[in-house]
N, C-alpha and C positions, 0 to 999 in steps of 0.2 A: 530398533527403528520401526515407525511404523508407517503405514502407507493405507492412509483414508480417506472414502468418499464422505466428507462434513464440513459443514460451516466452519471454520476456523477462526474467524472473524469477528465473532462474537464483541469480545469485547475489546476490539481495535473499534469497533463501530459504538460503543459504548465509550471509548476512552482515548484521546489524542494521542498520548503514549499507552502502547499496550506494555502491560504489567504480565499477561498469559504465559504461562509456561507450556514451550513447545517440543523443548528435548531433555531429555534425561541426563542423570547425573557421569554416569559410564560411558554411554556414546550420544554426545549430546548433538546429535541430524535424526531430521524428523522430513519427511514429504507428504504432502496432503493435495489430494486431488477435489478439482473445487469446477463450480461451473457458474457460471455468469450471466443471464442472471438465473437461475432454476434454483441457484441457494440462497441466490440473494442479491439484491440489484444491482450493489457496487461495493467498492471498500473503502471508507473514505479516507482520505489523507489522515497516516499515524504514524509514526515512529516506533520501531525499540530497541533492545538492545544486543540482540543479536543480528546475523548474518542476514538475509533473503534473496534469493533467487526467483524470479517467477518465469516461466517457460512455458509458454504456449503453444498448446496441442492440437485444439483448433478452432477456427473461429475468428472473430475480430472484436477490439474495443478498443475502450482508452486505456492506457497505464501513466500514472503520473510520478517521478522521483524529484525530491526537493520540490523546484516550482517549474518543472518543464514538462509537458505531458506531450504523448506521444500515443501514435494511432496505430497496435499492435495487430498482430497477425499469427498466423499458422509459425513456429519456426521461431519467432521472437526471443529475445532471451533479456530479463530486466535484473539488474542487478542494483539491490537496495542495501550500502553496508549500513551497520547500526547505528545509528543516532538520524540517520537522513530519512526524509519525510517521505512517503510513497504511500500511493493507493489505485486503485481500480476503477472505471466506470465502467455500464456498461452503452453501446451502441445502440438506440432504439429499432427495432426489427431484428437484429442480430444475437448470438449465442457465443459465446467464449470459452473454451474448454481450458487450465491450464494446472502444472505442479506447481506449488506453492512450496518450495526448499528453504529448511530452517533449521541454521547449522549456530552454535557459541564458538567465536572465533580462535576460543584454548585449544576447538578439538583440532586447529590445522596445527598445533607444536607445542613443546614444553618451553617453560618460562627460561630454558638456559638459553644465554647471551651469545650468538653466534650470530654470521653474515646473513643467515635466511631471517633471523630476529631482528637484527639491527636494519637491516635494509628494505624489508618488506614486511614482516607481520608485527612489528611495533607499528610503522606508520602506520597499517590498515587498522589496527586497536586504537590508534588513538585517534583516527581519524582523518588524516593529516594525508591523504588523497584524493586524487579527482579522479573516480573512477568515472568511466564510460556508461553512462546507465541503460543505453538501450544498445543490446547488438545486434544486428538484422542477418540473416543468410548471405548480406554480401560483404560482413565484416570480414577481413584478411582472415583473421585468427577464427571464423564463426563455425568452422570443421572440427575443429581442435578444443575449440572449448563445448560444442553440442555434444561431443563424443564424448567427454568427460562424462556431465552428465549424463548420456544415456550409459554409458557402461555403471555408473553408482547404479542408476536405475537397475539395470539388469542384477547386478550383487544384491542390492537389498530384495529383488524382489525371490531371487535365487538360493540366497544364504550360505553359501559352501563355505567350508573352512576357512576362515580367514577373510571373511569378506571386511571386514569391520577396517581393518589394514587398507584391503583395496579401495573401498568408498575417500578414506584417507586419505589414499594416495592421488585417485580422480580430483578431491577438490583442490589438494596442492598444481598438481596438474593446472587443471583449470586458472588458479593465482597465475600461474607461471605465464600463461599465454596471455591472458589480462593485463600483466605487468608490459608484455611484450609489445603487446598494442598500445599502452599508455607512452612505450618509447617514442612512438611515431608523432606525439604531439598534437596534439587538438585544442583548440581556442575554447578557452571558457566560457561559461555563459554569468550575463553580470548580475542576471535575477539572483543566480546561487552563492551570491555569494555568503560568506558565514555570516555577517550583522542582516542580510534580506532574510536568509533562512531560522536565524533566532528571533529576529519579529515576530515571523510568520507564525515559528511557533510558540511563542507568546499570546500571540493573535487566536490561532486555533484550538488552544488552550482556555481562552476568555469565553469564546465561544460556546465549548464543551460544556463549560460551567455555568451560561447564563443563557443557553437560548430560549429554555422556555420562557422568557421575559420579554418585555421593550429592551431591542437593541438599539442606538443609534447610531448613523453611521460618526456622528459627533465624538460619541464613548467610544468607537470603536476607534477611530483616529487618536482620541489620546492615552488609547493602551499601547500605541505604536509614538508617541509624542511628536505626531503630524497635526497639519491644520485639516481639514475635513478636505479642501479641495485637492491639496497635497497627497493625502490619504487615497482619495479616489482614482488619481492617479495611478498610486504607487501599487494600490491591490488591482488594478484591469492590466498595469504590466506583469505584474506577477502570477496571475491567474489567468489573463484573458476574459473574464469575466467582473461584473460589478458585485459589492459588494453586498446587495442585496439580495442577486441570485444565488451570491455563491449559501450566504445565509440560508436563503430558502430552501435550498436544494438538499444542506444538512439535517433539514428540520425536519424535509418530508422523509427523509430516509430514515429518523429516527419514529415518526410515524407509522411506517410499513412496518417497522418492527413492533411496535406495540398492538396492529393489526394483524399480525399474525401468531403473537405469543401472549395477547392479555383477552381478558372480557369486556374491555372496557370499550363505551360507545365511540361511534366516530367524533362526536362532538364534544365529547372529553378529551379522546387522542388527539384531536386538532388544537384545543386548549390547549393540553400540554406539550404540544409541539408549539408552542409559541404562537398559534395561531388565533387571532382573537374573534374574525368572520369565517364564519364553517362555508357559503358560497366561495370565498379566496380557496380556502384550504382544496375543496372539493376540485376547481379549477387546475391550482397550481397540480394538485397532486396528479389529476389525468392526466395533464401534459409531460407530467416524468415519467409517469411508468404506463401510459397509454387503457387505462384502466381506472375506474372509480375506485373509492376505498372501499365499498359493501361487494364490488367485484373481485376484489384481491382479498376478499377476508376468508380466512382459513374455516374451510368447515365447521362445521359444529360448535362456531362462533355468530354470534346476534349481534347487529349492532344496533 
């Protein structure tokens, strides 16, 4: 296990569903310590196929799961299991500190058929739960399951015999109290449900693969097999936002990063961030990250 200060995110922000491998074949839980924005201005909405945890240490932002986004804090605990859509923003004027925990759900038991399998880690595998995605410090259970993870913390960070067992044992722990809160019953929400969230990510996906082009909100309505007013609708309820901004917003993120990792001019990276007026581009971009693009350009880069 290992426990890093770096970008992890790479290529979640490069890819709808991330593909990255984060843990190992032996003990597959990894923790990676991340900051918001100092490594990078946000995470956009991806998927994969393992576990996630994010735990915030300190600070504030957005955290989004599925299609509900939530205004995080000191204390937070966001639970993203695999296949559900989640990502990060950050708060302008604000800092976010958090662990980003990434577990394959084999490491919580072995494939024998027993009541811990049948009744709780098949469903969690196959999906076929509503978990809680945000618990705050005044969740019932929010003692019980912070402790889990701090005591993993303390093991990985300490290594003693046998730690590998107890990290094991903290995330069962953790299921158990989760499970126990999901007893108490909570009303759903109807954005998440599975045909909004395979849209979506259909949708995020079409995205991924065509921003740097003309989108319209036209083509984007019938990769969702909406009418365009329908369409507009149905993404301001499920984001809070229209679908232009949400567009823009991905494009200049995908700019920062070519401003910070390529040679290439601002009026090329605007280009290929789908942007066809470098005045827009220049604009749109201050207003997200409160900074011009030749002011956010990594040293010893020209533009």
């Amino acid at each position: 296990m290992m426990k890093n200060n770096l970008n992890i995110h790479g290529s979640a922000v490069q890819s709808y569903y991330e593909t990255k491998k984060h843990t190992g074949f032996l003990f597959p839980y990894n923790v990676y310590l991340c900051t918001i924005p100092d490594d990078f201005p946000s995470v956009f909405p991806h998927w994969q196929d393992t576990m996630e945890i994010i735990y915030i240490k300190k600070g504030q932002g957005l955290a989004q799961v599925d299609l509900s986004v939530f205004e995080v804090q000191e204390g937070d605990i966001i639970l993203a299991p695999p296949g559900h859509i989640h990502g990060l923003e950050h708060i302008p004027g604000r800092h976010m500190e958090y662990e980003n925990i990434i577990f394959d759900l084999a490491f919580l038991g072995s494939s024998t058929m027993d009541l811990c399998s049948q009744n709780y880690l098949l469903p969690l595998k196959q999906n076929r739960l509503a978990f809680p995605p945000h618990i705050t410090p005044g969740h019932a259970y929010y003692v019980s399951i912070a402790g889990c993870l701090d005591d993993a913390d303390m093991l990985c960070s300490q290594k003693p015999v046998g730690y590998e067992l107890g990290v094991k044992a903290d995330m069962l722990r953790l299921f158990s109290f989760i499970f126990r809160s999901m007893d108490t019953g909570t009303a759903g929400n109807e954005c998440n449900s599975p045909q909004n969230i395979a849209r979506m990510k259909h949708l995020l996906q079409f995205m991924e693969e065509n921003y740097q082009r003309p989108i319209s909100v036209e083509e984007a309505a019938h990769m969702c097999n909406y009418s365009a007013s329908h369409f507009m609708r149905w993404f301001r309820r499920m984001t809070g936002t229209s679908f232009v901004k949400y567009l823009n917003r991905f494009r200049l993120n995908k700019a920062l990063e070519e401003l910070k990792n390529t040679d290439r001019t601002v009026l090329e990276i605007s280009q290929r961030s789908g942007f066809d007026n470098l005045s827009n581009f220049n604009r749109l971009f201050k207003k997200q990250f409160q900074k011009t693009p030749r002011e956010l350009r990594s040293p010893g880069h020209s533009c």
